[in-house]
Structure formats: C-alpha cells, structure tokens
C-alpha positions in Angstrom: 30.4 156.8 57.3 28.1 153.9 56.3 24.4 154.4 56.7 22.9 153.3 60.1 20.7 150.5 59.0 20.1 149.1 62.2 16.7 149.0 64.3 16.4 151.6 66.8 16.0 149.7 69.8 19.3 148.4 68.5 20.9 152.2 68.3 19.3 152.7 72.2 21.0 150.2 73.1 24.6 151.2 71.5 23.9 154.9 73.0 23.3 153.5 76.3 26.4 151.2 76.5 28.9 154.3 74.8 27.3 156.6 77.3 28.1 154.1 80.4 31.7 154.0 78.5 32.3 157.5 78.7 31.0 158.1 82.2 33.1 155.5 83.6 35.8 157.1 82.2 34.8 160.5 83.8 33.5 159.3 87.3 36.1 158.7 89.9 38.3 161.6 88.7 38.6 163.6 91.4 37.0 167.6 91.3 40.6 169.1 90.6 41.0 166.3 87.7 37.6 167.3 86.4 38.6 170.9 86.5 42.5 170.5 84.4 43.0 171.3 81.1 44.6 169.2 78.9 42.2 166.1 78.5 40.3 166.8 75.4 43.3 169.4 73.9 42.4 172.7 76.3 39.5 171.1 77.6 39.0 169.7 80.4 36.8 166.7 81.4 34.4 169.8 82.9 34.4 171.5 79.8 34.0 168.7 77.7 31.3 167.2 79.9 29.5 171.1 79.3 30.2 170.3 75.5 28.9 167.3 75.0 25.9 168.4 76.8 25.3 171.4 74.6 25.3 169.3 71.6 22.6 166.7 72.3 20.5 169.6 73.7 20.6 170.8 70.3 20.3 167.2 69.0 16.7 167.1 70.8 16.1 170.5 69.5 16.6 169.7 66.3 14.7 166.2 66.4 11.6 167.5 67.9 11.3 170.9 65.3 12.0 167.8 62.6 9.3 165.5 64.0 6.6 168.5 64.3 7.6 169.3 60.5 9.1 172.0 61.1 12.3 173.5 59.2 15.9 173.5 61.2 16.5 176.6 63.4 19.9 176.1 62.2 23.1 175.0 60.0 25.1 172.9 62.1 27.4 171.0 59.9 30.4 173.3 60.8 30.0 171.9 63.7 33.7 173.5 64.6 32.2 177.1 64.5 30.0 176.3 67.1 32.1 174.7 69.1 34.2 177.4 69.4 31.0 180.3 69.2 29.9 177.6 72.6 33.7 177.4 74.5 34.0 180.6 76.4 30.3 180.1 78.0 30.4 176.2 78.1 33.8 177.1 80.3 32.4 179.5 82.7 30.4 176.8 83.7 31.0 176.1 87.6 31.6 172.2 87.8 28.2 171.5 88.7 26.5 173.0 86.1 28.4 171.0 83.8 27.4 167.9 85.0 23.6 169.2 85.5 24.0 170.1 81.4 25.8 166.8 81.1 23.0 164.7 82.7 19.8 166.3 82.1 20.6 166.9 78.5 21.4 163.0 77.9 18.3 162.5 79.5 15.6 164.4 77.5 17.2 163.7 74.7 17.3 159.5 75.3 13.5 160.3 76.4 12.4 161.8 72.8 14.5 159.3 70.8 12.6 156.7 73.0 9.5 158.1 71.9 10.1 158.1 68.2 8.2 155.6 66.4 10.3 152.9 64.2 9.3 155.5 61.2 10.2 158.7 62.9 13.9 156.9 62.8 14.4 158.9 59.5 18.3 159.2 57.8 18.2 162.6 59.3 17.4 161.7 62.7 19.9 158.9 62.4 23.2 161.5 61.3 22.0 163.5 64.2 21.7 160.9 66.7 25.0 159.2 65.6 27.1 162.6 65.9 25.5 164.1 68.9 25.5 160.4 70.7 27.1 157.9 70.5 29.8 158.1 68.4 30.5 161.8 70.2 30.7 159.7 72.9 33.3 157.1 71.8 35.1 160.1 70.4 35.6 162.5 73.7 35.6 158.8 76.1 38.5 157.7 73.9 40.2 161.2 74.7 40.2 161.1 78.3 40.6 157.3 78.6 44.3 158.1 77.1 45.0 161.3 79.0 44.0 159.4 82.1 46.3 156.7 80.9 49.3 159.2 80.9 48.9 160.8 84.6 49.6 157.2 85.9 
C-alpha cells in the first residue's frame, strides 16, 4: 500500500464518509439479521460490529502510548492471532454491547485523531489509522453490502 501523503483533515474526512458507508450498510437490518452468521464468513454483522470496535480501541491505545512517547504494549501485525485470541469474547457479546463497543470506540478514537497536531500525523499513526479505520471499514462494509445483496 502506497504511503498516505495526504493532510489529515483530508484522512478525517475519508474516515468519516467510510464510516457513514459501513453503517448504512448495517442500520436497517433487522435484530435477527444483525444476529446471523454468515455475513463476514461466521460472523455476523453483531460480531463484526464487536470486532471492528475492538480494533480501533486498540488503535487509540496505541496512538495515545505513541503520542506520550511511550513504547507499544503490543505486536499487532498478526493481526489474524488476535482476531481469533478476540472472537469467542467479541461473540458473547449481547447485541447491544456490540454496538455500545461499536460506537463509543469510533468515537474516542475520532476524538484523539482530532486532537493530533498536523505533526503528530506520523507514518506510524497513519498505518494504524488506515488499518483500524477506514480501510477496515471499506473492507467489512464491502462484506455485508454483498451478503445483503444475496438474501434479496
């Protein structure tokens, strides 16, 4: 992947509209929809809601231990390890504490990355806030968008 160049009012504004992508693809299922697996291969919409929400929790983890200087609390680029360390306790999740996760975690997160300075908006802030954002986003919207697509 091509290094994010771009300015980061510019990448607030990309998160924003992937993030209004994806929950447009979400809202209006109805609770049993929300609740089948299948969408996101044995996930469903619930779990992957719970996932995505895990992973830019850790995303603002990460950013504010980096912006205080301090060192990683972990290695996250098997990124498959801990989503399968994460699935059995992301899927015992009732439905609405997946959303809660789902919601409050986009919105600290957004909130720190709003807060960064243009020089904060280092080349390791950028991987994390392309993998755990936006392009997570796209990825997982793009999932159910086509399982939806089949139930009709």
């Amino acid at each position: 992947m091509a290094k994010d160049t771009r300015e980061p009012k510019e990448i607030l504004v990309h998160i924003t509209a992937a993030r209004v992508a994806l929950t447009s693809v979400i809202y209006g299922l109805s609770e049993a929809d929300l609740l089948k697996e299948g969408p996101v291969g044995r996930w469903s919409v619930k779990d992957a809601m719970a996932h995505i929400g895990r992973w830019e929790e850790v995303c603002r983890q990460e950013l504010e231990l980096h912006v205080r200087g301090e060192p990683a609390s972990g290695k996250y680029n098997d990124f498959l390890a801990y989503n399968a360390a994460w699935e059995a306790e992301l899927h015992a999740l009732s439905l609405q504490e997946a959303i809660a996760l789902f919601e409050t975690a986009h919105y600290r997160l957004f909130a720190l990355l709003s807060a960064l300075n243009p020089e904060q908006w280092s080349s390791y802030v950028r991987a994390w806030v392309t993998g755990s954002t936006w392009h997570h986003f796209e990825e997982h919207a793009g999932q159910i968008r086509a399982w939806r697509a089949a139930l009709v």
